[in-house]
TIDO-254247 format. One record per residue (C-alpha): residue number from 1; chain; x, y, z. Coordinates in Angstrom, 1 decimal. Layout:
<rs>
+-----+-----+--------+--------+--------+
| seq | mol |     c1 |     c2 |     c3 |
+-----+-----+--------+--------+--------+
| NUM |   A |      X |      Y |      Z |
...
+-----+-----+--------+--------+--------+
</rs>
This chain:
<rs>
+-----+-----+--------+--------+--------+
| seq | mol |     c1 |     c2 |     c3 |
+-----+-----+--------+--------+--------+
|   1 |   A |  -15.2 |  -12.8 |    6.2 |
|   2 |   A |  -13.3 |  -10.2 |    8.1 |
|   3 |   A |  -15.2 |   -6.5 |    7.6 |
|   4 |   A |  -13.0 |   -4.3 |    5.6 |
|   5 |   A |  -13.0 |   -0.8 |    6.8 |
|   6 |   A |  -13.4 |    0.4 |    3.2 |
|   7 |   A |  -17.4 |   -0.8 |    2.7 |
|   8 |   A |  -18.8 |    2.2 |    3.8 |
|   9 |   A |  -16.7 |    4.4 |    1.4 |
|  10 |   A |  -17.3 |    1.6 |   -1.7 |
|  11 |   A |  -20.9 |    1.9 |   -1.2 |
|  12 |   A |  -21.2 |    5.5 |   -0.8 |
|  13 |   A |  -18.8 |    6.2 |   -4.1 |
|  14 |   A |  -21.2 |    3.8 |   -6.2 |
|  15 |   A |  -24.2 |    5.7 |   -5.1 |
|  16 |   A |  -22.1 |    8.8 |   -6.4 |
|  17 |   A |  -20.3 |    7.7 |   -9.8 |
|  18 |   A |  -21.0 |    5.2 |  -12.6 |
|  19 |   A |  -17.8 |    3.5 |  -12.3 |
|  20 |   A |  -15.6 |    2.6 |   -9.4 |
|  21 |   A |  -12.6 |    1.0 |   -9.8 |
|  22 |   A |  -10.8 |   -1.1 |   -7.1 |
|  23 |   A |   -7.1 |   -0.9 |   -7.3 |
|  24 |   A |   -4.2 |   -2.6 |   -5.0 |
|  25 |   A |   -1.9 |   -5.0 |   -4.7 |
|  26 |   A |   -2.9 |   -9.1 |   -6.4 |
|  27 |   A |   -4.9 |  -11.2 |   -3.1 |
|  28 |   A |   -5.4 |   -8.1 |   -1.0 |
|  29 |   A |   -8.8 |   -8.8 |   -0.9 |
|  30 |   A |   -9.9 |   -7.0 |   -3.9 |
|  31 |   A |  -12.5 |   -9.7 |   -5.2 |
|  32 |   A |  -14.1 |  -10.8 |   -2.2 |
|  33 |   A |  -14.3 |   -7.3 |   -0.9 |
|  34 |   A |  -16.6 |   -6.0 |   -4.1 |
|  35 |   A |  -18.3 |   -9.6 |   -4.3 |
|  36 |   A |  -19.6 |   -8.8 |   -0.5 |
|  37 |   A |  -20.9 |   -5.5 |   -1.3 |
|  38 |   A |  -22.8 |   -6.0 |   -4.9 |
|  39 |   A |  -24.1 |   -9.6 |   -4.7 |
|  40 |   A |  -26.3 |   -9.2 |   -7.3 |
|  41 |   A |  -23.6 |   -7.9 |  -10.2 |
|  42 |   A |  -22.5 |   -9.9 |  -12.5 |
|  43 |   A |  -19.0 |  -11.1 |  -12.4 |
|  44 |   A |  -16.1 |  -11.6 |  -15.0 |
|  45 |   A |  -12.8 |  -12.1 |  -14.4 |
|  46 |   A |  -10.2 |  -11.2 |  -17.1 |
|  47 |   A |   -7.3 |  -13.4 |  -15.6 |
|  48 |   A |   -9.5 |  -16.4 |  -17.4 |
|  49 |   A |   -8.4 |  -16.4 |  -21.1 |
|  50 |   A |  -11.4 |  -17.3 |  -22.6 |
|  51 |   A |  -13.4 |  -14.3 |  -20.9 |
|  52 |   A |  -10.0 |  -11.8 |  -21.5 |
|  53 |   A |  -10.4 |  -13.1 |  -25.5 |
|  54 |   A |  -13.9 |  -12.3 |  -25.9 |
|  55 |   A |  -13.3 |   -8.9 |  -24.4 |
|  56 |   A |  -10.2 |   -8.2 |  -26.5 |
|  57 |   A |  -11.6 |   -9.8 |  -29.9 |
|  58 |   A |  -15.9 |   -9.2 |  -29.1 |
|  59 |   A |  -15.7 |   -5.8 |  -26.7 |
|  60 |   A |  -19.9 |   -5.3 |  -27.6 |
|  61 |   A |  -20.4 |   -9.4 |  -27.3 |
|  62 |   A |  -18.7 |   -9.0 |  -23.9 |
|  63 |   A |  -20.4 |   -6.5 |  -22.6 |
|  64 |   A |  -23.5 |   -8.0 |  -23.8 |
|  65 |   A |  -22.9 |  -11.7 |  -21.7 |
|  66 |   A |  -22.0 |   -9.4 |  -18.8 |
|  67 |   A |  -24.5 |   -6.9 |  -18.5 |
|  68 |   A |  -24.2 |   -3.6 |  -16.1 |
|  69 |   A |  -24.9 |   -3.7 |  -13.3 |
|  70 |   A |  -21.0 |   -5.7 |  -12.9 |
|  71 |   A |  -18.2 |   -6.9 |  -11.2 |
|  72 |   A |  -15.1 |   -6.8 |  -14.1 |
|  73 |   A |  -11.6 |   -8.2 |  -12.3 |
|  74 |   A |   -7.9 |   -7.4 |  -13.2 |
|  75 |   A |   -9.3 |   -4.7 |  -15.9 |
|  76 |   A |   -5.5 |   -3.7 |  -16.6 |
|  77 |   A |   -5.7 |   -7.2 |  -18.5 |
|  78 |   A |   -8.1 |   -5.6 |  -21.8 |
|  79 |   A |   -7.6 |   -1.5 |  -20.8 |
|  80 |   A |   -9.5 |   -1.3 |  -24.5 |
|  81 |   A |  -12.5 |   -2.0 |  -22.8 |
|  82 |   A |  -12.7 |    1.1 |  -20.7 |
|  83 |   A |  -13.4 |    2.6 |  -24.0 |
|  84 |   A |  -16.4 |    0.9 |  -24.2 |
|  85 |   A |  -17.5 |    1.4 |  -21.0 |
|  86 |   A |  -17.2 |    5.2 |  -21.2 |
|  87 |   A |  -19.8 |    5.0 |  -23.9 |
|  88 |   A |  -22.2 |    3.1 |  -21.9 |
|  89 |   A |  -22.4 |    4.8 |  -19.0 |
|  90 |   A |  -22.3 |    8.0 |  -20.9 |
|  91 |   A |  -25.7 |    7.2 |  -22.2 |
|  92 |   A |  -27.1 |    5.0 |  -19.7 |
|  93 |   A |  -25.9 |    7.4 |  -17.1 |
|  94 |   A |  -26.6 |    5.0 |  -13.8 |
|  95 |   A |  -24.2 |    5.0 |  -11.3 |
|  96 |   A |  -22.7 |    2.4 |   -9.7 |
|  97 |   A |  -23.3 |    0.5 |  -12.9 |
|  98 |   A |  -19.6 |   -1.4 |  -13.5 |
|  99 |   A |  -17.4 |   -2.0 |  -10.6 |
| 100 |   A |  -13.5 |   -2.3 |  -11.7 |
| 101 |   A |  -10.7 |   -3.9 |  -10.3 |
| 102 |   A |   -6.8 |   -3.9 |  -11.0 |
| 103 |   A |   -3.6 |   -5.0 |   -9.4 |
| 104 |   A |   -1.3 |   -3.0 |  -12.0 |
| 105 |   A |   -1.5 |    0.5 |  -11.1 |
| 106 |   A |    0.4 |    2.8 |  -13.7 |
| 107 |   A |   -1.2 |    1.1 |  -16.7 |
| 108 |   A |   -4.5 |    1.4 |  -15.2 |
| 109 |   A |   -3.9 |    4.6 |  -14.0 |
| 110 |   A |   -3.2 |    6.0 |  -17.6 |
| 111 |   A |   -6.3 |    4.1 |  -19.3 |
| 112 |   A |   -8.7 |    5.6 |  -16.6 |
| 113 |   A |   -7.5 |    8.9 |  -17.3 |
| 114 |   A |   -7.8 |    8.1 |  -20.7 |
| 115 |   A |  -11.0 |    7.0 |  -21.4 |
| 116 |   A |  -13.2 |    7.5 |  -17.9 |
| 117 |   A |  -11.7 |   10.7 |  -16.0 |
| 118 |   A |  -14.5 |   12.3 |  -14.3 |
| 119 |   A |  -16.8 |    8.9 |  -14.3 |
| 120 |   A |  -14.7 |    6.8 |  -11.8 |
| 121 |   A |  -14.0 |    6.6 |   -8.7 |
| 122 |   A |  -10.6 |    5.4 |   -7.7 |
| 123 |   A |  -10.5 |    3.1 |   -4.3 |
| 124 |   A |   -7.0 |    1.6 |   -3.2 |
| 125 |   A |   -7.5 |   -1.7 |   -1.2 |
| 126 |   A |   -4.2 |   -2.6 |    0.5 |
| 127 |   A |   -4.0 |   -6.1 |    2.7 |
| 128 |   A |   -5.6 |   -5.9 |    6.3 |
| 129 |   A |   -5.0 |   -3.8 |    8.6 |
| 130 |   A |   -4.5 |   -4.2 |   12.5 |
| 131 |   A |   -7.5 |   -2.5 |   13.3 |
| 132 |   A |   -9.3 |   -5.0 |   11.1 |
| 133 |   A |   -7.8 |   -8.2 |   12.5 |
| 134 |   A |   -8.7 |   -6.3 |   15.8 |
| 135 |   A |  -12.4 |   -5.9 |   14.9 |
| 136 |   A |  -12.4 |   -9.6 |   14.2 |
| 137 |   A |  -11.0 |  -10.7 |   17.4 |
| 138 |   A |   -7.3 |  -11.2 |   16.5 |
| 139 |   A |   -4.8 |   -9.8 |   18.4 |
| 140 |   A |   -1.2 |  -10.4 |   17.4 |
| 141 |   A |    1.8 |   -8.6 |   19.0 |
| 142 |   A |    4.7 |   -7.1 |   16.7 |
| 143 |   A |    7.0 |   -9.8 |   16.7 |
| 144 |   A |    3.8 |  -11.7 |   15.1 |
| 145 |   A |    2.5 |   -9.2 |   12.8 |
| 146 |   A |    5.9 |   -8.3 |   11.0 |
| 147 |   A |    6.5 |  -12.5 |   10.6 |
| 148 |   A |    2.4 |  -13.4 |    9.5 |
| 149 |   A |    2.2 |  -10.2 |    7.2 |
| 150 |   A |   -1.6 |   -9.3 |    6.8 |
| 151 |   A |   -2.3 |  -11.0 |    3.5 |
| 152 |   A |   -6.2 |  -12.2 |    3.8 |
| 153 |   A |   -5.2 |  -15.7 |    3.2 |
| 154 |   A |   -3.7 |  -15.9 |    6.0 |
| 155 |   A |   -6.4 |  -15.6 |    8.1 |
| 156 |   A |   -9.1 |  -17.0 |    6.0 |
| 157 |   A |   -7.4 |  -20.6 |    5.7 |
| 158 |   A |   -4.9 |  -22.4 |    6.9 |
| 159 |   A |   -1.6 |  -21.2 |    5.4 |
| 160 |   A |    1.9 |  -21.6 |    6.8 |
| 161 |   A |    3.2 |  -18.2 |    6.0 |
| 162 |   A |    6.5 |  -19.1 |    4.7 |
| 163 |   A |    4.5 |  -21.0 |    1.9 |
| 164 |   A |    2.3 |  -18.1 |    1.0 |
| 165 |   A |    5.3 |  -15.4 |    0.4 |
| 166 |   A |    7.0 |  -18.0 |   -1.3 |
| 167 |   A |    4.6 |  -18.7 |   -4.1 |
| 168 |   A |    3.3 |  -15.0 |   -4.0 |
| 169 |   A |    6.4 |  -14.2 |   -5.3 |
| 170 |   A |    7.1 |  -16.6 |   -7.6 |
| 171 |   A |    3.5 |  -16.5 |   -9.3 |
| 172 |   A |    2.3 |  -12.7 |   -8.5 |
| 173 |   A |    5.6 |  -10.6 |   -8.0 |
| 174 |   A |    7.8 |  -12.4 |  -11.0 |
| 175 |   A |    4.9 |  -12.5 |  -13.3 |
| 176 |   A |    3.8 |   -9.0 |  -13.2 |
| 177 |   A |    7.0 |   -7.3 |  -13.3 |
| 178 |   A |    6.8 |  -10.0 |  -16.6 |
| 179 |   A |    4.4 |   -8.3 |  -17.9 |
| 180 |   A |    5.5 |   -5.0 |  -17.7 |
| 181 |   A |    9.1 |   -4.9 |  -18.5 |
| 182 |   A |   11.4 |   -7.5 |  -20.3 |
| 183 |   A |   13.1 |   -8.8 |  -17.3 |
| 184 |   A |   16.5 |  -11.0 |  -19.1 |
| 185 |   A |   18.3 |  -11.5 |  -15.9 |
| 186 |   A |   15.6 |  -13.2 |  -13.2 |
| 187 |   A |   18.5 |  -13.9 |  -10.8 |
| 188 |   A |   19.9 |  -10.3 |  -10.5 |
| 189 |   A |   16.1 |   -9.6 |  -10.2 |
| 190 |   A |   16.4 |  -11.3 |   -6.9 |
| 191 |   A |   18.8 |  -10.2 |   -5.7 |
| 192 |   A |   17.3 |   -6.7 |   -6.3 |
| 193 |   A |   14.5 |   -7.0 |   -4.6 |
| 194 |   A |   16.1 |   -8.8 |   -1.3 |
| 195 |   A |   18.5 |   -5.7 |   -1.3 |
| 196 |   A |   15.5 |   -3.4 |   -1.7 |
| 197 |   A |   13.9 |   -5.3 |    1.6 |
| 198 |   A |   17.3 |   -4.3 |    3.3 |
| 199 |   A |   17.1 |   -0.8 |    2.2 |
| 200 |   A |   13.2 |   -0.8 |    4.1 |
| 201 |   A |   12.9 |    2.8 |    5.5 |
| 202 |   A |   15.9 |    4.1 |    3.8 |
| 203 |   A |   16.6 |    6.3 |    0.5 |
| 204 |   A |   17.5 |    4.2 |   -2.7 |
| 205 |   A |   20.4 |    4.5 |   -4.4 |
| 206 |   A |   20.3 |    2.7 |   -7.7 |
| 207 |   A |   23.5 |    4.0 |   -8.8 |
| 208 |   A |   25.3 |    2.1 |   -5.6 |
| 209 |   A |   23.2 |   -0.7 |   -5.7 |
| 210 |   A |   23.8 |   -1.5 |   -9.6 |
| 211 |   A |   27.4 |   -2.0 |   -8.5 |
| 212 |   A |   26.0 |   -4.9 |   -5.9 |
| 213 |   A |   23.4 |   -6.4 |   -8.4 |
| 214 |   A |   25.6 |   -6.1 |  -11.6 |
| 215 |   A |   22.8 |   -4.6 |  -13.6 |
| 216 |   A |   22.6 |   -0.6 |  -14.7 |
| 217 |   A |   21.3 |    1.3 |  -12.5 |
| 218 |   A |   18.8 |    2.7 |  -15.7 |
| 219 |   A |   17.7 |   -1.4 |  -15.7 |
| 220 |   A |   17.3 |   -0.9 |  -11.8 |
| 221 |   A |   15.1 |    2.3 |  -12.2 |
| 222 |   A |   13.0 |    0.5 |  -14.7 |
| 223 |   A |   12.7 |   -2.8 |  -12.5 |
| 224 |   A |   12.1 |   -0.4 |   -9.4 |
| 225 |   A |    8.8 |    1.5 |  -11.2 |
| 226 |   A |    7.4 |   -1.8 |  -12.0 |
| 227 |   A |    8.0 |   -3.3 |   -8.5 |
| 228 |   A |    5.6 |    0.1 |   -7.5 |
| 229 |   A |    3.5 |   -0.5 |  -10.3 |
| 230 |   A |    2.2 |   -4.2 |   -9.0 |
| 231 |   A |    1.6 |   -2.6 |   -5.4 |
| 232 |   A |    4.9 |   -4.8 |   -3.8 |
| 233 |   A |    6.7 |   -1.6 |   -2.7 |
| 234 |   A |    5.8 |    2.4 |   -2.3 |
| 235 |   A |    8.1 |    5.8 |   -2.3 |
| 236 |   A |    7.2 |    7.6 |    0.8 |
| 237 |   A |    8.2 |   11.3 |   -0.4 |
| 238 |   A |   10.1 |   14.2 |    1.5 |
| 239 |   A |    8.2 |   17.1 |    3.1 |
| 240 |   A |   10.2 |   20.2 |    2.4 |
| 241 |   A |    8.2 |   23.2 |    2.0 |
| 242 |   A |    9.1 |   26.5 |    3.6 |
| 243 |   A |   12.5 |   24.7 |    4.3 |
| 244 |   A |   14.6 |   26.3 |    2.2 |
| 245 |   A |   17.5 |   24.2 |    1.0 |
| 246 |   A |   18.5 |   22.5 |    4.2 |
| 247 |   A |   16.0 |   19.1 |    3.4 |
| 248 |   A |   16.9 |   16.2 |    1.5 |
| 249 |   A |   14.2 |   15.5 |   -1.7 |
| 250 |   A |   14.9 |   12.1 |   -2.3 |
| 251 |   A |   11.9 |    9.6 |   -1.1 |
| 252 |   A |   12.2 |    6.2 |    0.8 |
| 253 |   A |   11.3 |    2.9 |    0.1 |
| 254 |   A |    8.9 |    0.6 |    2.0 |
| 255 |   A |    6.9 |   -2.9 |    1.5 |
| 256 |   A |    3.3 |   -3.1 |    0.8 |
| 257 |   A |    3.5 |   -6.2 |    2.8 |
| 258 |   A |    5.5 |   -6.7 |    5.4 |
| 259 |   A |    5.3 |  -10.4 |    5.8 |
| 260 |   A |    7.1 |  -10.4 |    2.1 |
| 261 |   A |    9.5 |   -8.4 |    2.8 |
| 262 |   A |   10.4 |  -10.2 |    6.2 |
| 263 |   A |   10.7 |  -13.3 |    3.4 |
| 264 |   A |   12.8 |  -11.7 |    1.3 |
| 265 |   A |   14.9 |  -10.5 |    4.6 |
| 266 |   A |   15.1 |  -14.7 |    5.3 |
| 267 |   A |   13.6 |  -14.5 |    8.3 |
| 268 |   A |   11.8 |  -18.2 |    8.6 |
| 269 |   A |   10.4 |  -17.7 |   12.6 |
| 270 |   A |    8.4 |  -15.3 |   14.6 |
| 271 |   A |   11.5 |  -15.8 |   17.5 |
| 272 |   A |   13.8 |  -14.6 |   14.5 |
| 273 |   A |   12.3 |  -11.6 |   14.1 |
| 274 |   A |   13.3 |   -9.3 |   17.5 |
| 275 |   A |   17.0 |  -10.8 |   16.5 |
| 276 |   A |   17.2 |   -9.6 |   12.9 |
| 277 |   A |   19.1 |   -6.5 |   12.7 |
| 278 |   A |   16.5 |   -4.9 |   10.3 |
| 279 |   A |   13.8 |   -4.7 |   13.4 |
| 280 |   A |   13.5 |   -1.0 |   13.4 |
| 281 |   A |   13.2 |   -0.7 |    9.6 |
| 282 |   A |   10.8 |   -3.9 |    9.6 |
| 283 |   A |    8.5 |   -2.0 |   12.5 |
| 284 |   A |    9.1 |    1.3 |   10.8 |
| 285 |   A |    7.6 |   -0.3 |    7.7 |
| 286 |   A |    4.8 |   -1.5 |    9.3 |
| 287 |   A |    4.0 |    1.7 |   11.2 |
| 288 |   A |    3.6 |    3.6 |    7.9 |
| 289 |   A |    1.4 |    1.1 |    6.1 |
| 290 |   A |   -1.1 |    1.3 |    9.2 |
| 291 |   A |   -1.4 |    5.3 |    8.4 |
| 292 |   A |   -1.8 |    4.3 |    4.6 |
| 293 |   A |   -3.9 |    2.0 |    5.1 |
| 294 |   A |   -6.2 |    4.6 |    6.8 |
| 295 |   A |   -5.9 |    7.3 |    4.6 |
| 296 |   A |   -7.1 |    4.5 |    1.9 |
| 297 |   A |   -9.9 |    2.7 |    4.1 |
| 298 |   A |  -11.2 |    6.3 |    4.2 |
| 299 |   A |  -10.8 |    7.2 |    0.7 |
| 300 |   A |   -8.3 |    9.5 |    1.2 |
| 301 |   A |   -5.3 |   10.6 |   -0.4 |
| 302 |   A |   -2.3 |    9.6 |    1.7 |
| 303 |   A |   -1.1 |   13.0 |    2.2 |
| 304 |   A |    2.1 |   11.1 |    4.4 |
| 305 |   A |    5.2 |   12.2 |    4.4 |
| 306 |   A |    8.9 |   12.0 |    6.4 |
| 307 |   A |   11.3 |   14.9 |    7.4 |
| 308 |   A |   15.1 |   14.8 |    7.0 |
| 309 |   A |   17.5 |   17.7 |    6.6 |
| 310 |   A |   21.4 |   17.8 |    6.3 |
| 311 |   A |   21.7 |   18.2 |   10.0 |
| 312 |   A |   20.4 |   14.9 |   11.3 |
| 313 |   A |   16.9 |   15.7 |   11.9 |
| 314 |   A |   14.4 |   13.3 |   10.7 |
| 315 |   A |   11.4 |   12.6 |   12.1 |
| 316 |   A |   10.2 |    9.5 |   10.5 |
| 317 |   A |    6.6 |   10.1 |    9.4 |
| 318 |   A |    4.7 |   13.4 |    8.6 |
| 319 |   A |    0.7 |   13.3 |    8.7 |
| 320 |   A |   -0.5 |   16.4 |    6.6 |
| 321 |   A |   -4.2 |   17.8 |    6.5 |
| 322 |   A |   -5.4 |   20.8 |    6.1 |
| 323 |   A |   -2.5 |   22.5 |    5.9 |
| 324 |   A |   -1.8 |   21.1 |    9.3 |
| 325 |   A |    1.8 |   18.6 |   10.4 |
| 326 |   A |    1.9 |   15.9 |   12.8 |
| 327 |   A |    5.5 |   14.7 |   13.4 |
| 328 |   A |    5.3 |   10.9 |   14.7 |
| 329 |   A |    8.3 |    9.1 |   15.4 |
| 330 |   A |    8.6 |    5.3 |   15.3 |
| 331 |   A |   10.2 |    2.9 |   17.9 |
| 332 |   A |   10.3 |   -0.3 |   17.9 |
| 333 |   A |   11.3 |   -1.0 |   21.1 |
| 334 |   A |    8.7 |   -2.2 |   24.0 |
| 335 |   A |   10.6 |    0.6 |   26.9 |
| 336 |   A |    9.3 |    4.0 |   26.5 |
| 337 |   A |   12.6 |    6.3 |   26.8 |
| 338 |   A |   11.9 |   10.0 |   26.9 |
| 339 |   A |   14.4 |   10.3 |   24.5 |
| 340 |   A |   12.0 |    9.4 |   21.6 |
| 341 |   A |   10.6 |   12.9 |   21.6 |
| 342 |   A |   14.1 |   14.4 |   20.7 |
| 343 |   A |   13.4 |   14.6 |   17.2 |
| 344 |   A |    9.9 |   16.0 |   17.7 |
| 345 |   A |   10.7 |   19.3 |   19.9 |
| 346 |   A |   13.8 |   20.0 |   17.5 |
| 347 |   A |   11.4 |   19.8 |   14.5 |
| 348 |   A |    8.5 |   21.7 |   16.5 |
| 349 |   A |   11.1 |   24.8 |   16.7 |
| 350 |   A |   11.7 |   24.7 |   13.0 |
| 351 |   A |    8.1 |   24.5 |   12.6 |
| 352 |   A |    6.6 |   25.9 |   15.4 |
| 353 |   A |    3.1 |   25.9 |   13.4 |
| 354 |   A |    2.9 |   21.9 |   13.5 |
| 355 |   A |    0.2 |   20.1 |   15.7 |
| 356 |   A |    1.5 |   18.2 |   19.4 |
| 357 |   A |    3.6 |   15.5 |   17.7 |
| 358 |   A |    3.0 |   11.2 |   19.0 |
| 359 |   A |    5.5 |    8.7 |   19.2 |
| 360 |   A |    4.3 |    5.3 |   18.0 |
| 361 |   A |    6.5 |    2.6 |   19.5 |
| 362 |   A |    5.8 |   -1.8 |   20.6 |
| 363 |   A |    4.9 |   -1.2 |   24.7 |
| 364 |   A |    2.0 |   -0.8 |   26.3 |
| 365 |   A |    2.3 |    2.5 |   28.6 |
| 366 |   A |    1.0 |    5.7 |   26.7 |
| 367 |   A |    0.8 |    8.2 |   28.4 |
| 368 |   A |    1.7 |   11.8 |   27.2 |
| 369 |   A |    4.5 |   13.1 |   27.8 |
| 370 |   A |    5.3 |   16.9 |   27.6 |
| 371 |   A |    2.9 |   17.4 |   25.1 |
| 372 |   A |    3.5 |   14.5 |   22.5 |
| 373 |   A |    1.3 |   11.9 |   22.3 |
| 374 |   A |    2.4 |    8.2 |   23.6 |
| 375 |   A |    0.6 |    5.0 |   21.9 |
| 376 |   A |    1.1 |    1.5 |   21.0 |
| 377 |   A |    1.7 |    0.5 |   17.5 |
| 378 |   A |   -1.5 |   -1.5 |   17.1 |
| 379 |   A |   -3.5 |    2.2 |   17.6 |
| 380 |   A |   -1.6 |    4.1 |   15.2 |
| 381 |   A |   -5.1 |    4.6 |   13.0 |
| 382 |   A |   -6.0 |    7.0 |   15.5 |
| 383 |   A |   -3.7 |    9.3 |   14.9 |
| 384 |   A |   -5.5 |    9.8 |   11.5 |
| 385 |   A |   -8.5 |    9.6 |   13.1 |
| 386 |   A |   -8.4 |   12.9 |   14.5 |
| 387 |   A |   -8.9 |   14.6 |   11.1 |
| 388 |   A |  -11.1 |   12.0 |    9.5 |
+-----+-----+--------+--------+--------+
</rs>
């Protein structure tokens, strides 16, 4: 199995809290990854509908046949059971007695606050990340990253990658957003979603894009929260403070895969993918997941944000911490042009407060140049590494 950079931070939470619940997208790796680390927990998994029955009819009986310390999977599927849970470890008061996972965030999200707020931990487990394929030995360049995606599967057996996106979205993607909204029109839900994948890096606007699907753009807004609420896409959000009125608020969109939304974009080859027109978006997308990624790993809030004001300034990705900015802009090209830091000293002296910014881009020469920080894509990690 390929070490996830999260163990450390799973281990130390359960040492620290009686629950801790494992969120993120469905076959990130969410199973195997608490499996690995609690061997001797019991398991149930309440995707089976017998186990899901007893917990929704029997909550005590359940409980019972699976006895802390546990492993308890897709908990979003019987939420009444957190109930239960809360009064067990209330009086038993052992941590790292249940571990918790879910692949439907909002729903979970409100029963944890709900009925264990101060007695979990929340992790958020998103699909590999290069400095994981990297630690086990594979090396891929960008071209075969943004094709392959980083979906454990992948990697673990032998899966033709076109196959994989294909069913993942016809058993995960259309069955969750099932599940959480009444979806009448599965067609103009398609066609949704690929336009979302050609909107990657850019603001959304439902109200234009309702025209194009033939669906309100209040149906859109619904279908786009429970796209976000099954982990397939994420809002990056607008930093504006101190900026007066000159920034724009509205946040953009971005895959929590890339290898699906290179599917969804048609592309069926790795030599297709430096041709598609979407390229920069595609390695823009990718770029930002690798700093989410490690903000997560860590157990971190993401704390990332991007800059654009009614000027034409944007820089495309803002690492905050501790009151601290680091503007990073994101090539995809394999030619380092000096142009690239543009954006950077034109934000520096509206913020003159911000730390040296980096430009992340596909090559292999990195050196620094007049202060900002050169580096390939595949080391983008350690940009967040300096404030871990």
């Amino acid at each position: 199995m390929i070490k996830r950079e999260m163990q450390a931070v799973l281990k130390k939470l359960a040492s620290q809290f009686p629950v801790v619940t494992v969120i993120g997208p469905r076959q990130s790796g969410k199973t195997t990854l608490v499996k690995t680390m609690f061997p001797g927990y019991s398991y149930a998994n309440l995707e089976s509908p017998d186990i899901r029955d007893l917990a929704e009819n029997d909550s005590l009986e359940f409980l019972r046949q699976y006895p802390a310390p546990t492993i308890i999977d897709e908990i979003q599927r019987v939420p009444k059971i957190l109930s239960y849970i809360q009064v067990k470890v209330d009086s038993e008061k052992n941590n790292g007695s249940y571990i918790l996972t879910g692949s439907q965030q909002l729903e979970l999200r409100a029963s944890i606050t709900q009925s264990l707020a101060g007695r979990t931990a929340i992790l958020q487990l998103l699909p590999f990340s290069i400095r994981e394929l990297q630690g086990a030995g594979i090396h891929l360049d960008r071209d075969e990253l943004i094709f392959r995606g980083f979906m454990p599967r992948l990697y673990n057996e032998q899966i033709d990658a076109e196959s994989l996106y294909r069913s993942y979205f016809q058993t995960y993607v259309e069955r969750d957003a099932r599940q959480l909204i009444n979806i009448k029109n599965m067609s103009a839900f398609h066609t949704f979603i690929r336009l979302l994948a050609g909107r990657i890096g850019q603001e959304v606007n439902l109200h234009s894009m309702s025209g194009d699907v033939g669906i309100s753009s209040t149906t859109l807004k619904e279908w786009l929260s429970a796209l976000e609420a099954s982990f397939v896409v994420f809002r990056l959000p607008p930093y504006f403070e101190n900026f007066g009125k000159r920034h724009i608020k509205s946040p953009k969109i971005y895959f929590t895969e890339i290898g699906l939304a290179s599917y969804l974009l048609g592309i069926r080859g790795i030599e297709h993918v430096a041709r598609d027109p979407l390229i920069g978006g595609l390695f823009e997308n990718m770029v930002v997941l690798e700093a989410l990624k490690a903000r997560y790993n860590s157990g971190k809030d993401p704390d990332l944000y991007f800059f654009r004001d009614n000027h034409g300034l944007e820089i495309d990705l803002i690492i905050s911490s501790h009151r601290q900015l680091k503007p990073v802009e994101i090539k995809s090209s394999r030619t380092f042009s000096s142009d690239f830091i543009n954006n950077i000293e034109r934000y520096r002296k509206i913020a003159p407060a911000v730390k040296p910014g980096a430009v992340v881009y596909a090559g292999k020469i990195t050196p620094d140049f007049h202060g900002t920080k050169i580096l390939n894509f595949a080391d983008t990690a350690d940009l967040l590494d300096d404030w871990s």
